[in-house]
VORO-901203 format. One record per residue (C-alpha): chain; x, y, z. Coordinates in steps of 0.1 Angstrom, whole numbers, plus 5000, padded with zeros to 4 digits. Example, Ala and Ser with C-alpha at 12.3 -4.5 7.8 and 13.67 -1.06 7.14 Angstrom:
<nodes>
- A_5123_4955_5078 .
- A_5137_4989_5071 .
</nodes>
This chain:
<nodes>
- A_3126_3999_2001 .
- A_3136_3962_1981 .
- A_3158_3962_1955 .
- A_3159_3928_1934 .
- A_3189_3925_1912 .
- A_3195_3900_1884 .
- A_3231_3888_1885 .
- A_3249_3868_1859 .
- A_3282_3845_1867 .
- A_3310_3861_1850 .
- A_3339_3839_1869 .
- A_3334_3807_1893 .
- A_3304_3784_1895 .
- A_3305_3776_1932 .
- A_3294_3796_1960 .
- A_3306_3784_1999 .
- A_3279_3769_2014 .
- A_3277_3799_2044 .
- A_3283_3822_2018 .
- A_3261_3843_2042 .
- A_3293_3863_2054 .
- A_3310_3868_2025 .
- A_3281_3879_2003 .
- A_3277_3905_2034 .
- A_3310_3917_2025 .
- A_3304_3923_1989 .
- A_3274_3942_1998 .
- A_3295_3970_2023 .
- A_3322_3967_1997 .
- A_3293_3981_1972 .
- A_3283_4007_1998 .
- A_3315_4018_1999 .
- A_3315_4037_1963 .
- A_3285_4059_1977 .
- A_3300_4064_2011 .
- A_3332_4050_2025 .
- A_3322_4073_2059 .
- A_3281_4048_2059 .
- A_3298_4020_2051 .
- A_3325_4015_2078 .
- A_3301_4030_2102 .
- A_3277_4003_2095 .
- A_3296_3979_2094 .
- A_3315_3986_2129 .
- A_3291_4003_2147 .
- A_3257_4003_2132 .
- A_3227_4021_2147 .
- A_3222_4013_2187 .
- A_3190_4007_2209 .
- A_3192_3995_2242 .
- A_3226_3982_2242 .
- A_3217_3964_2210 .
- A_3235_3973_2170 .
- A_3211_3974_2144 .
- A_3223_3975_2107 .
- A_3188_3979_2095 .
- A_3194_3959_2063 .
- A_3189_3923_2053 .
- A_3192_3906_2019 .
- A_3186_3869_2003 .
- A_3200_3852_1976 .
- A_3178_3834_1955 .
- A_3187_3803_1926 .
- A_3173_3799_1893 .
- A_3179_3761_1902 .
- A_3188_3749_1930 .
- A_3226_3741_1929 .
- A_3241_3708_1939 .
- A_3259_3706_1968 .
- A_3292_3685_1968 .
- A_3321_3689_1988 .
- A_3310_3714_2012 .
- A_3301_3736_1986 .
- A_3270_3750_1964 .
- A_3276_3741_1927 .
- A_3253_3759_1908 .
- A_3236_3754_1879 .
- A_3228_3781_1865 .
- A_3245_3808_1850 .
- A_3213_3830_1868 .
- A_3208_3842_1903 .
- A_3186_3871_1921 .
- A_3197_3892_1948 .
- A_3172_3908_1970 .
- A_3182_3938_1987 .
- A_3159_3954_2017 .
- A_3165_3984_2039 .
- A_3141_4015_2052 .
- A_3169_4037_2048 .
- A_3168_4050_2013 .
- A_3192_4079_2017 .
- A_3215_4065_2035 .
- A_3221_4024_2025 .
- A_3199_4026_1995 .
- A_3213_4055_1977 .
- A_3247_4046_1984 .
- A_3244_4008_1972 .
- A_3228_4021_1941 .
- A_3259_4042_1933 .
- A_3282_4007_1939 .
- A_3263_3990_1916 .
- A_3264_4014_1891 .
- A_3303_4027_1895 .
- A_3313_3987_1900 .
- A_3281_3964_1880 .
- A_3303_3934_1900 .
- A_3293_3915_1935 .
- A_3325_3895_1946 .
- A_3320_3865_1968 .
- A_3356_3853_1979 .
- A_3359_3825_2013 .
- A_3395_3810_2008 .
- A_3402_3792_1975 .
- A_3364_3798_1966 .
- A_3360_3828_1940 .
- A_3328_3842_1924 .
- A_3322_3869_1905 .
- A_3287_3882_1896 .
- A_3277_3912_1868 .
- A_3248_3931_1875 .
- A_3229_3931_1845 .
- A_3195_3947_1862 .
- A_3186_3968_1894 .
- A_3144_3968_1899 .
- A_3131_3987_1926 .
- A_3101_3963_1940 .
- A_3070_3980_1953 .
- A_3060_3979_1993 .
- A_3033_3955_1999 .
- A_2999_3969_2007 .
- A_2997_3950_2045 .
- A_2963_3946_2064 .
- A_2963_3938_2099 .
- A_2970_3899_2091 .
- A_2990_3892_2062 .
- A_3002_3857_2052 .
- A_3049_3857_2049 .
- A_3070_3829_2030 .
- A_3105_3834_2039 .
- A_3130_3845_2013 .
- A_3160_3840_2039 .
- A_3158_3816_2072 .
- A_3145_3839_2100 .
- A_3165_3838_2132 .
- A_3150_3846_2166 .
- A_3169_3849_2199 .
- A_3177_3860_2233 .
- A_3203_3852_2255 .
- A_3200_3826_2283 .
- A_3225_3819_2315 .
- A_3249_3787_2313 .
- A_3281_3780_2335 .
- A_3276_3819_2348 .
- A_3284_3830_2312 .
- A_3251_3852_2287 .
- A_3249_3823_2259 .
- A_3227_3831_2229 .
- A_3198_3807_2232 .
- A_3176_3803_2195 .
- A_3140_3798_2193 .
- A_3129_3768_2174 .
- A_3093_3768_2158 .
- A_3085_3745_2185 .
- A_3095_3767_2220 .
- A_3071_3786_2236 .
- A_3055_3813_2213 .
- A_3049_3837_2239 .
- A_3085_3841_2239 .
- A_3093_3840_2207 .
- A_3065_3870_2199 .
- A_3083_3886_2232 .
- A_3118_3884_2212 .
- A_3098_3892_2181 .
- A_3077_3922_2193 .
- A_3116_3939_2212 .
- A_3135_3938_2184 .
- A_3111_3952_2160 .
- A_3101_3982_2187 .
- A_3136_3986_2185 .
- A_3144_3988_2152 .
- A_3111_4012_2148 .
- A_3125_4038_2172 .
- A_3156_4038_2150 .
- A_3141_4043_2115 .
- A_3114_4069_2128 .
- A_3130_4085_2152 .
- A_3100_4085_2179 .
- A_3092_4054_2202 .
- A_3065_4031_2194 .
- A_3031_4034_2204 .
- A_3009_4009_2186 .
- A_3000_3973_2196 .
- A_3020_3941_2195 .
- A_3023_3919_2165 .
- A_3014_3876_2170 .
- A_3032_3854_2147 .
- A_3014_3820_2145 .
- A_3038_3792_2124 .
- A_3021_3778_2098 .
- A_3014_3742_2109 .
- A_3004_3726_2078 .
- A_3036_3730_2063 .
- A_3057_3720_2093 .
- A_3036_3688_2093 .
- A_3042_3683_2058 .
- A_3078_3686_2062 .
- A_3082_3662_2089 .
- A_3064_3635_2077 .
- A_3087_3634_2046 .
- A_3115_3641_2064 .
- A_3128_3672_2054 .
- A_3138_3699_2080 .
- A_3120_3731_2087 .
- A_3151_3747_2111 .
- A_3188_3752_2095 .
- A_3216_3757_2112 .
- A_3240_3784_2093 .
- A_3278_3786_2104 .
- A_3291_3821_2097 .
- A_3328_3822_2094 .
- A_3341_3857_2100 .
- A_3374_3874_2089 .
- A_3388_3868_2118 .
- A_3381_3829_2118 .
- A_3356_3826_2146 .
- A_3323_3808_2135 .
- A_3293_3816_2148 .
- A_3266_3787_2146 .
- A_3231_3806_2139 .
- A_3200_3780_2142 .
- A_3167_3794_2118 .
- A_3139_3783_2110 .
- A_3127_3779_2076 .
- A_3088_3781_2078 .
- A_3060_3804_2069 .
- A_3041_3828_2094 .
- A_3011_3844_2096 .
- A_3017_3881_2115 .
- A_2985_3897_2129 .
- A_2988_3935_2143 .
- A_2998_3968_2135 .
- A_3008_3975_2103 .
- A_3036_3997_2108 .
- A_3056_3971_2131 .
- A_3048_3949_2102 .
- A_3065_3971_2076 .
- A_3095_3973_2095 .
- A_3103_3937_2096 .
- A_3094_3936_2061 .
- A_3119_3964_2051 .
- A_3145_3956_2079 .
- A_3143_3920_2081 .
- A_3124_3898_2111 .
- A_3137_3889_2138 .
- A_3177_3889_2144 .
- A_3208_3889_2121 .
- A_3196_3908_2093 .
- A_3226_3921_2080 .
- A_3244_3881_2074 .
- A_3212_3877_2052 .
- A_3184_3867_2073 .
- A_3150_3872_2080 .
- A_3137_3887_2044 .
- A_3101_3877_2037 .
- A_3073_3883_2013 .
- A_3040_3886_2011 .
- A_3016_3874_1982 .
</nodes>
């Protein structure tokens, strides 16, 4: 299920530029009016397939305008944003962020000196796409796909750009969705496997004016370590079964869901 939420700025006009922790915050502080029990669970544990946690959520946050960036940080310019909101588990996460919104109608987004504060003014509940076997994605939030790779004798995480070899991207793809499927349904996955094909026109339209199609995103955590995530930023065509399809759509594609990635739509 998708919630979209309108939010207006009640206090700050500047967002961090990784806000992508911090806005992850606000959203298991929100979770927490439903259920403190679901939401420190999630947020420590999570559910767990093959050695792997899963918080089967992601979200996106979307500008009116796009803000101006000055001193390492999003100025925005307008008083207007949209928060999209995704997870399969509707009486778990769903319910319980619901009841957040409507005990607390605030989202909090606080990183050091930077302080933004966010009324809810509406809560719309956004219809499942009708997939087909090949359906057409624009990405609402960079999607992030990795593995782990050997270097020095140490597991390293290793991310795919749109340029690696596809084969193992729809490898890393294919895994973590199976994974997340047994999770959600509760029964392992017996359809075929999904192939994502980049769309190449707008990758060369990108390059030639010299605008980027990966990002790298540094997530700073409570505890101070910073993780540097590399995305890519492109539409993808996704051929297969449908219900592998769904799941990315509700859960997120590919990995990191829960620090706001991965959330795409369909037209």
């Amino acid at each position: 299920m998708r919630l979209k939420l309108n939010l207006k700025i009640q206090v700050g006009k500047e967002l961090p530029l990784n806000y992508n922790y911090p806005l992850s915050a606000a959203i298991y502080k929100l979770l927490q009016f439903g259920s403190t029990e679901f939401s420190e669970f999630l947020h420590e544990i999570g559910f767990c397939e093959k050695g792997k946690s899963y918080k089967l959520f992601s979200f996106a946050l979307r500008f009116q305008k796009p803000p101006e960036i000055r001193n390492n940080r999003f100025y925005l310019k307008s008083e207007n944003v949209t928060l999209f909101i995704s997870s399969p588990l509707v009486d778990s996460f769903i319910k319980n962020f619901l009841i957040g919104t409507f005990e607390n109608q605030i989202i909090e987004i606080n990183y050091n000196s930077i302080k933004a504060k966010f009324a809810i003014e509406q809560v719309e509940a956004i219809p499942n796409p009708i997939f087909k076997t090949t359906n057409y994605f624009t990405l609402l939030s960079p999607i992030v796909l990795s593995t782990k790779k050997e270097s020095n004798g140490k597991l390293i995480p290793h991310y795919f750009r749109y340029y690696d070899d596809i084969n193992e991207i729809n490898r890393v793809l294919n895994q973590n969705l199976i994974n997340k499927y047994k999770l959600v349904s509760n029964r392992e996955y017996e359809g075929g496997l999904l192939k994502l094909s980049w769309d190449t026109d707008y990758i060369d339209k990108r390059l030639r004016k010299n605008k980027n199609v990966t990002k790298l995103i540094k997530v700073v955590k409570n505890d101070g370590i910073t993780v540097n995530i590399k995305a890519n930023e492109i539409p993808f065509t996704l051929n297969g079964d449908i219900e592998l399809i769904n799941i990315g759509y509700e859960c997120g594609f590919g990995s990191q869901n829960s620090f706001g990635f991965g959330l795409a739509d369909t037209n």
